[in-house]
N, C-alpha and C positions, 0 to 999 in steps of 0.2 A: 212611113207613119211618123207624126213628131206629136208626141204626148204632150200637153200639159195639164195642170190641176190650179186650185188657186192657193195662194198662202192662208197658213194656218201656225203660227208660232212657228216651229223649228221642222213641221212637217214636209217641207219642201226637202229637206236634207233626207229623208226619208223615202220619200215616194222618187224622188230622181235617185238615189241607188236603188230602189227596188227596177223600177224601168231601164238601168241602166243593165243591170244584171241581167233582165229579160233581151237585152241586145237592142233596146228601142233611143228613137235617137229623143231626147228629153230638151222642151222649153218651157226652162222657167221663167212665171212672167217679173217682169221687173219689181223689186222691192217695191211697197205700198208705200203709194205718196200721194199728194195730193192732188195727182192728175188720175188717176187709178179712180178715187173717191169719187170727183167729178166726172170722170164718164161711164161710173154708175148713178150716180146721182141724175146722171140726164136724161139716159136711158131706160131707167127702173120704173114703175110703179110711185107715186111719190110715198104712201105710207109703207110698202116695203121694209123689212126690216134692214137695220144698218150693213148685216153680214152678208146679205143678198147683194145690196150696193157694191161692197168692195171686191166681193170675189164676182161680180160681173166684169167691175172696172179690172180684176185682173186677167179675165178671158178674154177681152176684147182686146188688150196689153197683148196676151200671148198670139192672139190671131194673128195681129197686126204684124209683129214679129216671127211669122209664118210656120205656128202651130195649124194641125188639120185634124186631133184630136182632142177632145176634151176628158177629161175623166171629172166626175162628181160622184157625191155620196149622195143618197136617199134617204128617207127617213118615216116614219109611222109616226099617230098619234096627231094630236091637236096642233102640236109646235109645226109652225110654215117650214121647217128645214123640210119635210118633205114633197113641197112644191117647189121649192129652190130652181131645180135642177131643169125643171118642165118649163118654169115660166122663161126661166134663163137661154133655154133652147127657142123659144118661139123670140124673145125679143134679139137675142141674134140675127136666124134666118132671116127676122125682119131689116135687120139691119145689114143685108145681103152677105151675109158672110155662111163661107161654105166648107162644113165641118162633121165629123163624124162625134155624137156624144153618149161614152157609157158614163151610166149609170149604175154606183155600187149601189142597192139597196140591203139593208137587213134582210140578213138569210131566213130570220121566223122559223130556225129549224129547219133551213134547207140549206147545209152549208156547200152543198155540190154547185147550184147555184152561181154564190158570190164567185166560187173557183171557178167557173167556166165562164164568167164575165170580166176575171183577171184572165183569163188562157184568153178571150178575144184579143186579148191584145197582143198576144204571141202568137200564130196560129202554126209555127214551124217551131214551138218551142215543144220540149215533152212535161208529161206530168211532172216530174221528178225535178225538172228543170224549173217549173215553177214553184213546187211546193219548198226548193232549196232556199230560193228569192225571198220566200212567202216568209220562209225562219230568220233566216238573217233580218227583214225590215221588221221582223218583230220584236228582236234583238237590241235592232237600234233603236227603235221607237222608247224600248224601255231603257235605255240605257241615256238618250235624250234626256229622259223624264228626271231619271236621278240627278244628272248634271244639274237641272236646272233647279229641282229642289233643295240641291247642298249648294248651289249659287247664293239662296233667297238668306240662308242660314249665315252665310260669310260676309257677304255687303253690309248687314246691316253692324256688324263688329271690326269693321276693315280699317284702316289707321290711313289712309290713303284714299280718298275716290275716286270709281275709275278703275281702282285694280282689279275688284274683283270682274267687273262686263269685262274686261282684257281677257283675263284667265278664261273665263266661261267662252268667249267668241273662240277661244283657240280649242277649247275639247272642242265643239263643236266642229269646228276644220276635222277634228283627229278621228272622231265619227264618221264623218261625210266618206273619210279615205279607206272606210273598212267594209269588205264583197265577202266576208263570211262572216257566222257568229263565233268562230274562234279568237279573228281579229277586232269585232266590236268586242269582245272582254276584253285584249289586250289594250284596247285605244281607252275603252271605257275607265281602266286603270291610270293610264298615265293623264287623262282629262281631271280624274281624281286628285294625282298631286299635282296639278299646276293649281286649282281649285285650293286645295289643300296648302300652297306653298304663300299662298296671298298672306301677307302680314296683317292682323288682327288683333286689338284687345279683346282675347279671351274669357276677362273676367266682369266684362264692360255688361253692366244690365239694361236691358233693353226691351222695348213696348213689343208684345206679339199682337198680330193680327193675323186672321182669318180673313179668306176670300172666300165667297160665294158667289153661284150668279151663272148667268148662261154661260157656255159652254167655250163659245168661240168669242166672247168677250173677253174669258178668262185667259185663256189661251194668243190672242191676239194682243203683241204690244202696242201697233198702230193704232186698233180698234178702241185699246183703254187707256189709250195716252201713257207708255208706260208707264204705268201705275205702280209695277213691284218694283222698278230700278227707282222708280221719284220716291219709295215709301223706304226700301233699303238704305237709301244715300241719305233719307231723314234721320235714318239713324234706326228704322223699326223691323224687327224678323219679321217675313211675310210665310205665311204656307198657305198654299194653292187646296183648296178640295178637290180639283178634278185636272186631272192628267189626261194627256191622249190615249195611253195605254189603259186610263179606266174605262174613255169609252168604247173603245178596242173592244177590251175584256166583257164590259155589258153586251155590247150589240151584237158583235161577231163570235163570241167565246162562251158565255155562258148565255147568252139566248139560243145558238144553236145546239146546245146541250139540253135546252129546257129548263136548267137551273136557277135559282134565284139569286139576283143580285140586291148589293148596297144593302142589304139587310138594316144593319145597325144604323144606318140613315134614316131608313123610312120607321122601323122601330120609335127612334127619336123625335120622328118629325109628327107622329102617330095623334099625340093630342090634339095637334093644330089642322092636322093637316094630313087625313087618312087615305086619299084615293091619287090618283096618276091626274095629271094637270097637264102634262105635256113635256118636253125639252127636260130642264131643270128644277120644276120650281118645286116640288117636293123635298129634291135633293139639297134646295137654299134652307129651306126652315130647319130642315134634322141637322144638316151641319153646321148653323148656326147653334142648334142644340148642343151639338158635340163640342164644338168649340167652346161655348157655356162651362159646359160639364167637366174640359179642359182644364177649367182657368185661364184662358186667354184675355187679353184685355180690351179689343174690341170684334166687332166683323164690320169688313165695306162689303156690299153689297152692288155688282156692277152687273147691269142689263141692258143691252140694247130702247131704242125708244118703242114704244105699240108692242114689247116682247109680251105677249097675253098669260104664258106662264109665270114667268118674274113679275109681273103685276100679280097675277094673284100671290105668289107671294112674298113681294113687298106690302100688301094689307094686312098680313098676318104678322112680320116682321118686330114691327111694335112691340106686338103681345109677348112674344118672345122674350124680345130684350126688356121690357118692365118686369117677367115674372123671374126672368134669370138674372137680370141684374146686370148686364152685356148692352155697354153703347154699339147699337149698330147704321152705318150709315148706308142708305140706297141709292144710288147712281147711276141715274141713265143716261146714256151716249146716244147718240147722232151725228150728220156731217157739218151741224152747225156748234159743235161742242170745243168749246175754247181752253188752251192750255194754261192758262193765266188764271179763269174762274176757278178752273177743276183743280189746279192746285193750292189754293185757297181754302176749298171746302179739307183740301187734306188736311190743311195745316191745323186748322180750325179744330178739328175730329182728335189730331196726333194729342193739340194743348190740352183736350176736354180727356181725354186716356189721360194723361201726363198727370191732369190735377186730381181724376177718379183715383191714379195708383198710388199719390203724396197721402192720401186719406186714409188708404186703406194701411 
């Protein structure tokens, strides 16, 4: 068996030590480029959403390179992430290729479930053996997540550019080489001072923005043009609303528990915006709230194109930002979206914060 899965931010470091751990031989498909793009683009749906495209273009990658399993996640509700996985399977086969595809879906409270569609993948492995896997790549996942949010905090005060992406691609290495959760806290430490060790004007002030927006937009640097390294190097601290381990934690963690999550989001988002819309888009408005509420000095707002939850909320967005006083800007991507416009619009957004904060 040769697993692969598609990229997702740093989740590739992830899911090939958890497979590797279960003794499976792991192919990852090639970095996202823009051959990946185009041969989902060809073979997609044309309105399709962007994230469908690239993680085709990356299973077709990995077939081609002589994966025979697929691994995808499923999904509930309005948002298409939970067709993904189906449509992606028929336009393969159509595409004569011959493959075995699980499908993680949301356990809904059945978390035996999810566990015995990670155990298909080992079927000579024991429980114990998976459930060890299962702590460590939870381990890492969170430990990812930090790195890269004390990245977002460092770039944008670095005396040098370039040092701090240095520092962060090398945790990341230091991650990738840890097979329990003893030694992801050890790695996780020393990712920390190299992180840590980046030279910095400390006292240097600098514009915060908020991210909102779907999931794997957010998450994806190919998908957003990196967006946090081109807003970092402008000189701005970025922080992310959604990590992989919050969707971890929603889907797989506290939905199996039956407990309530994002509480204080959807709290937030409450005026504008009371019931479930799909993916994210609930979760855009309230953490545009919170950011509000923060003091921050803007939110970008980044969604796929046709994303039918981020459209609805990008029509409430406005309101938001007129009643709280929060310039917010909304960005939608596609395989026709150019890095030349897109950072234009940044620059544009950075001077309009720049001269809101000379006022206030």
């Amino acid at each position: 068996m040769k697993v692969t899965f598609p990229h997702l931010g740093s989740l590739s470091i992830a899911l090939t030590g958890l497979f590797t751990d279960l003794g499976l031989e792991v192919i990852v498909p090639p970095p996202i480029t823009k051959k990946a793009v185009n041969l989902g683009v060809l073979n997609a749906p044309e309105f399709a959403c962007f994230p469908l495209k690239i993680s085709l273009g990356n299973f077709i990658e990995a077939l081609e390179a002589g994966a025979d399993t697929l691994v995808m996640i499923g999904g509930t509700g309005p948002c298409r992430l939970g067709y993904y996985a189906q449509v992606q399977k028929e336009i393969l086969r159509d595409l004569g290729y011959d493959f075995k595809m699980i499908i993680l879906e949301p356990p809904q409270g059945q978390s035996r479930k999810l566990f015995n569609e990670i155990k298909t993948l080992c079927s000579n492995c024991s429980s114990l053996k998976v459930l060890q896997a299962i702590h460590t790549v939870w381990r890492k996942v969170k430990a990812l997540d930090k790195l890269h949010a004390r990245s977002l905090q460092i770039r944008a005060r670095e005396l040098e550019c370039g040092e701090t992406t240095a520092a962060y691609q090398q945790s990341l290495a230091l991650i990738s080489e840890a097979h329990t959760p003893q030694a992801v806290t050890v790695q996780l430490k020393k990712g920390m001072r190299l992180l840590n060790a980046v030279s910095r004007d400390q006292r240097k002030k600098v514009l915060r923005i908020g991210l909102v927006g779907e999931i794997y937009m957010l998450l994806e640097p190919y998908a957003n043009l990196q967006l946090e390294k081109t807003l970092g190097e402008m000189g701005v601290e970025v922080e992310r609303s959604a990590y992989l381990s919050d969707w971890i934690k929603e889907h797989l963690i506290l939905n199996t528990l039956h407990l309530p999550s994002g509480v204080k989001t959807k709290m937030a988002a409450a005026s504008y915006l009371n019931h479930f819309v799909g993916g994210h888009g609930r979760e855009s408005v309230g953490d545009t709230v919170r950011y509000a509420r923060r003091g921050y000095d803007g939110v970008i707002h980044i969604l796929p194109f046709t994303c039918t939850p981020e459209i609805v909320a990008k029509s409430i967005l406005p309101t938001v930002s007129r009643e709280y006083g929060i310039p917010v800007l909304s960005i939608s991507l596609d395989e026709q979206s150019g890095e030349a416009g897109f950072r234009t619009r940044l620059e544009a957004f950075i001077d309009l914060l720049a001269g809101v904060a000379l006022t206030n």
